[in-house]
C-alpha positions, -999 to 999 in steps of 0.1 A, spaced: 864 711 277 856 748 263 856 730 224 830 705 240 811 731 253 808 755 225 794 725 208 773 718 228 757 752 232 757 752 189 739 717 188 714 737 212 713 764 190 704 749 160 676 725 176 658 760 185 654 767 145 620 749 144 592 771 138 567 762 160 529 773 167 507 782 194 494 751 220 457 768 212 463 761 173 484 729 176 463 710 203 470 674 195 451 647 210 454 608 209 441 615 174 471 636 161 450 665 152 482 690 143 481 680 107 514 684 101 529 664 71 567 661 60 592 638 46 621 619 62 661 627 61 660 594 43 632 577 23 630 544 19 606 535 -10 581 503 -11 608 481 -34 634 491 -11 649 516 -31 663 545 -10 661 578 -19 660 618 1 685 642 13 711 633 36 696 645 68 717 674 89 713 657 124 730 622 110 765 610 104 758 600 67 755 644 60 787 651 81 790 677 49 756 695 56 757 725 73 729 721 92 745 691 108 746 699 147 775 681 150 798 709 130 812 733 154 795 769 149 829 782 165 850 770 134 848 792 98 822 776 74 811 792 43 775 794 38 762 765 18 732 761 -5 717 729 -3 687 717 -27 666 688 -13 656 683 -51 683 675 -59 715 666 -36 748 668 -45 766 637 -57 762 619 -85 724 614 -73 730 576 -68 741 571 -34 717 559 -4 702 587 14 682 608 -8 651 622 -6 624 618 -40 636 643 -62 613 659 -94 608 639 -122 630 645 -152 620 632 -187 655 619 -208 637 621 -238 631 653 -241 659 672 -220 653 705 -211 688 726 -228 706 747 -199 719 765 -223 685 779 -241 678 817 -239 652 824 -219 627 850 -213 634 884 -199 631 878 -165 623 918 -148 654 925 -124 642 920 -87 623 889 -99 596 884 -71 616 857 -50 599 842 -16 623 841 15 619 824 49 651 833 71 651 808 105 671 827 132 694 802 158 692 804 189 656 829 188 622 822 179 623 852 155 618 842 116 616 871 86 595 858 59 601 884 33 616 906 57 585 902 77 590 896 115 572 863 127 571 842 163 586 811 161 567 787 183 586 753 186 625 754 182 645 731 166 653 700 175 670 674 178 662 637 186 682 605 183 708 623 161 680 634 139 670 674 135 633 675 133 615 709 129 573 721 135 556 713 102 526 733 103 550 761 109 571 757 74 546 743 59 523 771 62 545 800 54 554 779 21 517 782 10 505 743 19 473 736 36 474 715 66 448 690 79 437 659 93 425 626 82 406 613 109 396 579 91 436 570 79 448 590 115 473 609 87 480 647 88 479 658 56 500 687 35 483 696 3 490 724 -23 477 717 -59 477 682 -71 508 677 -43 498 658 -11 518 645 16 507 622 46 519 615 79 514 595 114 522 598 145 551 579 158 554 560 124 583 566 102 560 554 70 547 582 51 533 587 16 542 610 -12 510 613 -38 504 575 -33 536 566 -29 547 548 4 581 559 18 602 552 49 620 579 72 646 570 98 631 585 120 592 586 133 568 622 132 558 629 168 542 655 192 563 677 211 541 700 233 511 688 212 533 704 182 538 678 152 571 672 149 592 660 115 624 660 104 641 691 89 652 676 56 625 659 51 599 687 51 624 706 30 628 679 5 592 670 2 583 707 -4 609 713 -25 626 742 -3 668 753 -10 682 763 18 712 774 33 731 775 66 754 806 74 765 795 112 782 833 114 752 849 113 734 821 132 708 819 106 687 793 83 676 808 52 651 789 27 637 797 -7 598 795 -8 599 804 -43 584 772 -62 589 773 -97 565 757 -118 573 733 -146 571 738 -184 560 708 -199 545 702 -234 534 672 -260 539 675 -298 518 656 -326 521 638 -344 554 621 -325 568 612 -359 561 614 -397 564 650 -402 564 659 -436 576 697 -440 553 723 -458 522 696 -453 521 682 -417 502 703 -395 519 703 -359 498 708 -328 511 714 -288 495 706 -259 502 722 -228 512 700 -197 526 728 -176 523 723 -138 532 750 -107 539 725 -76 521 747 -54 488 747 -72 492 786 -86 477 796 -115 502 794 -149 498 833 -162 523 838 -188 537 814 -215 564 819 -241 569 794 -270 600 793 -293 597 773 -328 564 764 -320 556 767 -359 524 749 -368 538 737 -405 577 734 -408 587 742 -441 621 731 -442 632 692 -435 658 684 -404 659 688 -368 636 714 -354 636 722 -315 607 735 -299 608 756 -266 582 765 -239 588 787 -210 559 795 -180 552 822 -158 531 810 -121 509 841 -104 537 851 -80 560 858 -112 584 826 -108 597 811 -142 601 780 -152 636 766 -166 630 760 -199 617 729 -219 626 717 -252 613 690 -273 631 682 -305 611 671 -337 625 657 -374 607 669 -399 610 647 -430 611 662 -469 579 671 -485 554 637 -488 553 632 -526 519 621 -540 515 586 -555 515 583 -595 487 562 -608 494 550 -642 480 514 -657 483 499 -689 459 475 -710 472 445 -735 461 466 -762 437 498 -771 409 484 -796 387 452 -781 354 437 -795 326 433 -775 328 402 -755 368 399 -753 386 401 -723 403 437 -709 436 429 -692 447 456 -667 486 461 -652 483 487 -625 519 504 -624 512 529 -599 541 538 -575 544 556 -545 580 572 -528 570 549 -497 551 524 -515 521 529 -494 494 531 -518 463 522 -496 435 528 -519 426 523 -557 401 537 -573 382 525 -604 359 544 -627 350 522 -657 370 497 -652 356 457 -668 371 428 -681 346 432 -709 324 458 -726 295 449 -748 286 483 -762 307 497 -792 325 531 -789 352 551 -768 358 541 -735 376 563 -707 390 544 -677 401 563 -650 427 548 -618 430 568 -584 453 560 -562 459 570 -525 489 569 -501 481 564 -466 489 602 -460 460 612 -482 479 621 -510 460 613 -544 471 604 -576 450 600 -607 455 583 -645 429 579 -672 432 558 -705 409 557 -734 399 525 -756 380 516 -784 356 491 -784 346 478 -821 311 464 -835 321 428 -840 312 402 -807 334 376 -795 314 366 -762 279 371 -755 272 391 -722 265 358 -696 289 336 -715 317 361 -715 316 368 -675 309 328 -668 344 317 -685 364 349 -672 349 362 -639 379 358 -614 369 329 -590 353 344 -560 340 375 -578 307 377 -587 286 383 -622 252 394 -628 231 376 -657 211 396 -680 196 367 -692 182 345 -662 172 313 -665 183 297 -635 148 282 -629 149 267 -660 179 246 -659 175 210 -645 182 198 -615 209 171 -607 200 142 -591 218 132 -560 220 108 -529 213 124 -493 227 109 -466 221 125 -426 248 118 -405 247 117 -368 255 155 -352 233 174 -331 228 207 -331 221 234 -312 209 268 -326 198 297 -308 184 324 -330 147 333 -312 141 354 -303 173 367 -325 167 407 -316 168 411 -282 154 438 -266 160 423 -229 182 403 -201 170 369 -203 177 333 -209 178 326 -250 183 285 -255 183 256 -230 190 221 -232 208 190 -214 229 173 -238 257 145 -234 288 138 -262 292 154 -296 271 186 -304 274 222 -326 265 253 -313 248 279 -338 244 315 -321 230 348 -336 218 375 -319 213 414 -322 210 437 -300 179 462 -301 173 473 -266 186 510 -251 215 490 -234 248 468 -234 242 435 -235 266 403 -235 256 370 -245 273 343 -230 271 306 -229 275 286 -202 274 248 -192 263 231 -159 273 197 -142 238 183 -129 256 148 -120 267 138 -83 305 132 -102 326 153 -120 326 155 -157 345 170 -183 339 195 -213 358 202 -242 352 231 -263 372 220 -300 364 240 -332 355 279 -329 343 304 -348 333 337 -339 324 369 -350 311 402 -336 298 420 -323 296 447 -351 263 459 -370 265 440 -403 247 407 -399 250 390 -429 289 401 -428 292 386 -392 278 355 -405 297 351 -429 329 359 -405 319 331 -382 318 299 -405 347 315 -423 369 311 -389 349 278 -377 361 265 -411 396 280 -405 395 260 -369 387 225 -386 422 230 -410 440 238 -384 429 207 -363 408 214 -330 411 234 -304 404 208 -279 402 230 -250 390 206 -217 376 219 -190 369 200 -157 334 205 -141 324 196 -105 291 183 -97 266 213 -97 294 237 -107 290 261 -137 311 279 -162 313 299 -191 319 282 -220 332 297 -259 350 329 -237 349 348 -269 315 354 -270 312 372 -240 346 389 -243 331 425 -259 295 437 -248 270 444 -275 262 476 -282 223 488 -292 223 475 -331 253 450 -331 258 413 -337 273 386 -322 276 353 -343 293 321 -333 295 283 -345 315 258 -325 315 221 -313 317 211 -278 318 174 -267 309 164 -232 316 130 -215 284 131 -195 251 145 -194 255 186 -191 229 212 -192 237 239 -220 224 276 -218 225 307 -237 218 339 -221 223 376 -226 228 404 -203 239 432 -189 281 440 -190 275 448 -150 262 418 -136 278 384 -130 265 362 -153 270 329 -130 251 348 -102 223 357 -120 213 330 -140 191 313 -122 167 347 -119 165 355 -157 136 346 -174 133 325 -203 126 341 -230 99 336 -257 105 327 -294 97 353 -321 82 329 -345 106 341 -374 141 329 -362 149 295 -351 155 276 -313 158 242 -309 182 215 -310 184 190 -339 195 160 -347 214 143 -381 230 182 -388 256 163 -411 242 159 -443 260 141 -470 250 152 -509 266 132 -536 261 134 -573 272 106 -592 267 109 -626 284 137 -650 279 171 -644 288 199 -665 285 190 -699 252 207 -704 239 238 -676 222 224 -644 215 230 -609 217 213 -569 192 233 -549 198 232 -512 176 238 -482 143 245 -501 122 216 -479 115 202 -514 143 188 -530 163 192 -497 142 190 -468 145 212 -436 156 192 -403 129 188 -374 137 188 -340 122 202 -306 127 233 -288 140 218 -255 137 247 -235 98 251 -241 91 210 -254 80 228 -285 82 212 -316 110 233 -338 121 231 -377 152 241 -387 139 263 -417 168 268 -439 188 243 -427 213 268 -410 242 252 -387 238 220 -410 275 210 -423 270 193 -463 297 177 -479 290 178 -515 306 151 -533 308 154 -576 320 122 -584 329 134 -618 324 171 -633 335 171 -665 360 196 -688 357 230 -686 330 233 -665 321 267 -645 307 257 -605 288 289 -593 266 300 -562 234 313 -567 214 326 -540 171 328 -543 162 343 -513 178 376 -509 212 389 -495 237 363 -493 274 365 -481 287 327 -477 318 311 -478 331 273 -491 357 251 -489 364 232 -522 388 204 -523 405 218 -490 403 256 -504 384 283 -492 365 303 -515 342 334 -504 309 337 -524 313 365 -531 349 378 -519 335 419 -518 300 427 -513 270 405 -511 249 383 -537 221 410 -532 195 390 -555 182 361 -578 208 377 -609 239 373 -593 264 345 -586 296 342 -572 325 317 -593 336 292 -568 358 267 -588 363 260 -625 376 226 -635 402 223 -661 410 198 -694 404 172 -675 376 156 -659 376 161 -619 364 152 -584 353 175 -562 345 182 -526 325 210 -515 320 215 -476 293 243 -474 271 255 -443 245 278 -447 254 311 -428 237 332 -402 221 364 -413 222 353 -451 190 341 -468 179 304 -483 176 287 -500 201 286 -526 215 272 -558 249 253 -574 252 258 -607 271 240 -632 277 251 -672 297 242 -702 320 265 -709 341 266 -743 378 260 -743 395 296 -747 
């Protein structure tokens, strides 16, 4: 009976070690207005995982001191226990969240640190049993609420500890949480509810916060563990002592993360270092924080911090490899032979090297497959690895009196296929024309291009269309603000119909037109070798949806393009619309408030029919120089169709969005096909006998003196196809040009 009652009085004892406040300052009403915040003995997180420290007042911490149900009578050595971090292997159920630790980058134990003044400032809070006396710092204060214990569970005052550890305390009359808060730490709480949240992060308690003479009320190890507060027990003395001392964390990035060249990579740290309290970081100390390493191997880099109460960090180490010095690329090429005549072909074999054979960039300076003016000529190669290290080689060669090639000849028989060549002799104009057989085919098209510069929201094309049809968009964006274009289809019909979006291409938005049409066709014509993309979606009468998703995907900014061709094929009729506006808004929402907008009178809207357009050539071409002109509205006429949003009248004025098939029945020997544009700036792309060929592959065809090689035939006579489309934000119309050339 005495042993029972000696543990009873200690189990009495230690519930009177809360710290309690005044009724005046801890008034609580229904709406729990103590603001007192902690964490649980236990936690159990959102995906059930459980975490905390091993609360004192439970069975599962019989080895806690604090535990009421040890008998104070008995010998116990004083025990320090860290609610960061419990003893154990840190994997059993029961803990409380402890600090994060980074595996990659482990802080050493073992690392020197920095001289820490003897009598290091250190923050004490001593809890007396069995009295309401505390000593913070030697420091007598009241205790106001003991502690206490409920359901096997020791709970303690929170605005009491928290306080004297430097938290603010309040309450959240919207969420009905009290609230602890020091820094970028916050902790909530509720009334009788064991949930609680740890910055955002929901956790369970085993037992529920609640008022005990309008005092909030929360578990001892919970409070401890959420604040980060050792402690230890010494049941001689009849005494709780905790540590306030919060020491802040180093914490630091390096880049670059890898590829760290010594003597040449420069290294630069930033800073991530943290006090959990919110105090100000006033001293740092670095070791190896060298901004070039000048030696290869493992380098370790150490950073130590200093918070306004004097508190160090433990120390945190990063270690880095530094690789051997980057060596620079060596640019060396050779030629077939050092003396040429004008007119005969220059072959180059670039040898450069690189120790990581990443050369990225070459560099001519003189560099041609022919010269046609005698004398000394001085070639010059850089090369550049993708570090920036640069390389350079320069050959001389002689070029003799004697011709072999006239200047056009020459670059018509050796001007790679896809390059381009500029005539100093142009006669295009001259050369006949070939006479042919146009055929339309049925295909309708839809192109909306006016107005092609927006400066506004609004609607840009409408029509109703059923079965087969080609979109053609190109717009750019002028206004002061984002803009997206979308396209969307509508089911008008009292039954559901279908759409199916097949071949694609699409390019944008960036701010080089005649480059993002080019792009477009390139990958519509991609699309139609790969075989369609027969993409079906299922519309229900009066519904609306957004159609080719990739046009919409990325918003416009001021100055940008968007350009897209693709083929959509509807089993019934559907009303089509184009429409751009801004990122923000819901385009299916507002759509029926935009206004439509008005054409410019430059650019093209309208839908037309018969955009398939079948050219073929039947006799022999290439045994003397002549020409196929397209989309001039004289030897190939422009389509004319109607502007279906307005009823206007529209003509497809350079034939843009039409798909020709060019058939050459027979071209002969040694015969040179090139593309010649006479309106301006041209960037196209073809597809001859099933290969695509860019005219030109770098660059643009910027005038009437330059063409682009897109097939030569061989020794024998050939057929061939040509698929060709003219592209948006290029200029018609254009030429296909056929010559003799000699046999080499």
């Amino acid at each position: 009976m005495k042993v029972f009652k000696t543990a009873l009085l200690s189990t009495f004892i230690i519930a009177q070690l809360c710290i309690g406040l005044p009724v005046s300052a801890e008034a609580a009403p229904s709406g729990d207005k103590s603001q007192q915040t902690t964490y649980n003995e236990t936690t159990t997180q959102t995906d059930g995982t459980t975490t905390g420290t091993p609360d004192p007042g439970t069975d599962a911490n019989k080895q806690n001191p604090t535990d009421p149900s040890i008998d104070p009578t008995k010998p116990t050595d004083p025990t320090t226990i860290d609610p960061t971090n419990p003893t154990g292997n840190g994997t059993t159920d029961g803990q409380e969240p402890n600090g994060k630790v980074d595996p990659t980058t482990p802080t050493d134990p073992n690392t020197s640190g920095p001289d820490i003044p003897a009598g290091s400032a250190q923050d004490i809070l001593v809890v007396m049993m069995n009295s309401d006396k505390m000593y913070h710092n030697d420091q007598e204060i009241k205790a106001l609420q003991p502690l206490t214990v409920k359901n096997g569970i020791s709970y303690i005052a929170l605005r009491s500890i928290a306080e004297q550890a430097g938290f603010e305390v309040k309450y959240d009359s919207t969420t009905k949480e009290t609230i602890l808060k020091s820094g970028q730490q916050e902790v909530r709480f509720k009334t009788n509810s064991a949930a609680y949240r740890i910055d955002g992060k929901s956790y369970t308690a085993k037992g529920a916060a609640y008022q005990q003479n309008n005092v909030f009320m929360v578990p001892l190890t919970a409070i401890t563990s959420a604040l980060k507060i050792p402690y230890t027990v010494d049941n001689t003395a009849k005494k709780i002592t905790m540590n306030l001392t919060a020491q802040p964390t180093a914490e630091f990035t390096v880049s670059p993360t890898k590829d760290i060249f010594a003597e040449q990579t420069t290294v630069t740290y930033q800073d991530k270092s943290a006090d959990p309290r919110g105090l100000a970081i006033v001293q740092h100390r670095w070791e190896g924080n060298n901004d070039i390493f000048m030696e290869p191997g493992q380098h370790t880099i150490t950073h130590w911090v200093m918070n306004a109460n004097g508190v160090w960090s433990e120390p945190y180490s990063v270690t880095i490899t530094v690789r051997p010095k980057n060596l620079p690329p060596v640019a060396f090429f050779e030629t077939d032979k050092d003396t040429y005549k004008m007119g005969e072909l220059v072959t180059f074999s670039d040898q450069s090297t690189d120790d990581e054979d990443a050369i990225t960039k070459r560099e001519w300076t003189n560099k041609s497959i022919g010269y046609f003016e005698p004398g000394e000529k001085t070639i010059t190669l850089r090369v550049t690895d993708r570090w920036g290290q640069v390389g350079e080689f320069t050959k001389k060669i002689t070029i003799t009196n004697e011709t072999l090639y006239a200047h056009d000849e020459f670059f018509r028989m050796y001007t790679p296929v896809g390059d381009k060549y500029t005539l100093t002799n142009n006669d295009i104009l001259n050369m006949p024309k070939t006479p042919f057989v146009s055929t339309d085919m049925t295909q309708t098209l839809l192109r909306s291009n006016s107005p092609e510069s927006l400066t506004s929201e609004g609607v840009l094309f409408r029509d109703t269309q059923q079965g087969e049809a080609r979109f053609l968009i190109h717009h750019k964006n002028i206004s002061s603000q984002n803009l997206k274009v979308y396209a969307i289809v509508t089911n008008p019909n009292p039954e559901p119909t279908t759409v199916t979006i097949r071949d694609v291409g699409f390019a944008g938005p960036n701010e080089f037109e005649a480059l993002t049409g080019k792009l477009s066709v390139e990958r519509y014509f991609k699309s139609l070798n790969a075989g369609s993309l027969n993409h079906t979606i299922t519309l229900q009468p009066g519904e609306s949806k957004v159609i080719f998703d990739e046009l919409s995907a990325q918003s416009m900014k001021p100055t940008h393009v968007v350009s897209l061709m693709g083929d959509v094929y509807s089993d019934l009729p559907v009303n089509y619309q184009v429409a751009a506006i801004n990122p923000s808004k819901d385009i299916l929402k507002s759509l029926p408030n935009l206004p439509l907008l008005p054409r410019d009178n430059v650019h093209i809207r309208g839908t037309y029919e018969n955009a398939d357009r079948l050219i073929e050539v039947k006799q022999v071409v290439g045994e003397k120089p002549s020409r196929l002109v397209f989309a001039d509205n004289n030897d190939d006429l422009y389509l004319n169709g109607v502007d279906n949003s307005n009823g206007m009248p529209s003509i497809n004025m350079g034939n843009y969005g039409v798909m020709y098939t060019i058939r050459l029945n027979h071209v002969a020997p040694n015969t040179l096909i090139a593309f010649n544009g006479r309106g301006g700036i041209y960037k196209g792309i073809f597809v001859v006998n099933g290969q695509m060929t860019e005219a030109p592959n770098n660059g643009s065809l910027e005038n009437a003196n330059d063409s682009s090689v897109i097939y030569r035939t061989g020794a024998t006579e050939e057929n061939v196809t040509i698929l060709f489309t003219p592209v948006s934000g290029s200029n018609l119309p254009v030429n296909l040009l056929f010559y003799p050339l000699e046999k080499k």
